[in-house]
C-alpha positions, -999 to 999 in steps of 0.1 A, spaced: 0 0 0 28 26 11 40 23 -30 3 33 -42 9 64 -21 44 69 -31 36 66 -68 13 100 -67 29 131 -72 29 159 -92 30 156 -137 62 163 -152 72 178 -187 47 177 -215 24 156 -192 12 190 -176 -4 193 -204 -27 164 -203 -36 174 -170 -40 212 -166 -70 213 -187 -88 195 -159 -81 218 -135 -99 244 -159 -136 228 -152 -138 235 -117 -142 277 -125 -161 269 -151 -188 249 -135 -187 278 -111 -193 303 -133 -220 281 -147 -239 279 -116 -231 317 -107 -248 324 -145 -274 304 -141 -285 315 -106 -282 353 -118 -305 344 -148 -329 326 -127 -334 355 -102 -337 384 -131 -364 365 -145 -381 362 -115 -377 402 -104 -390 401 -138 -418 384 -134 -430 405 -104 -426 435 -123 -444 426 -146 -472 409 -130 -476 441 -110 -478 464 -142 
């Protein structure tokens, strides 16, 4: 078991490459959510307005 461990560690060389894009989804599921909550909320200020109209 203590070899598993010992064989994790950080990408070298061109293998960064293969790696660093998955690092990239976590602000973009973020920004997703933060969109989509924003949108969500406009629409329903929306709504009120223009139910009261």
């Amino acid at each position: 078991m203590a070899s598993a461990a010992a064989a994790v560690s950080l990408p070298t060389g061109l293998s960064v490459l293969t790696t660093f894009p998955d690092l990239l989804f976590i602000p973009e599921f973020v920004f997703a959510f933060l969109a989509t909550l924003t949108y969500v909320i406009h629409k329903g200020f929306s709504l009120l307005r223009w139910k009261s109209s």
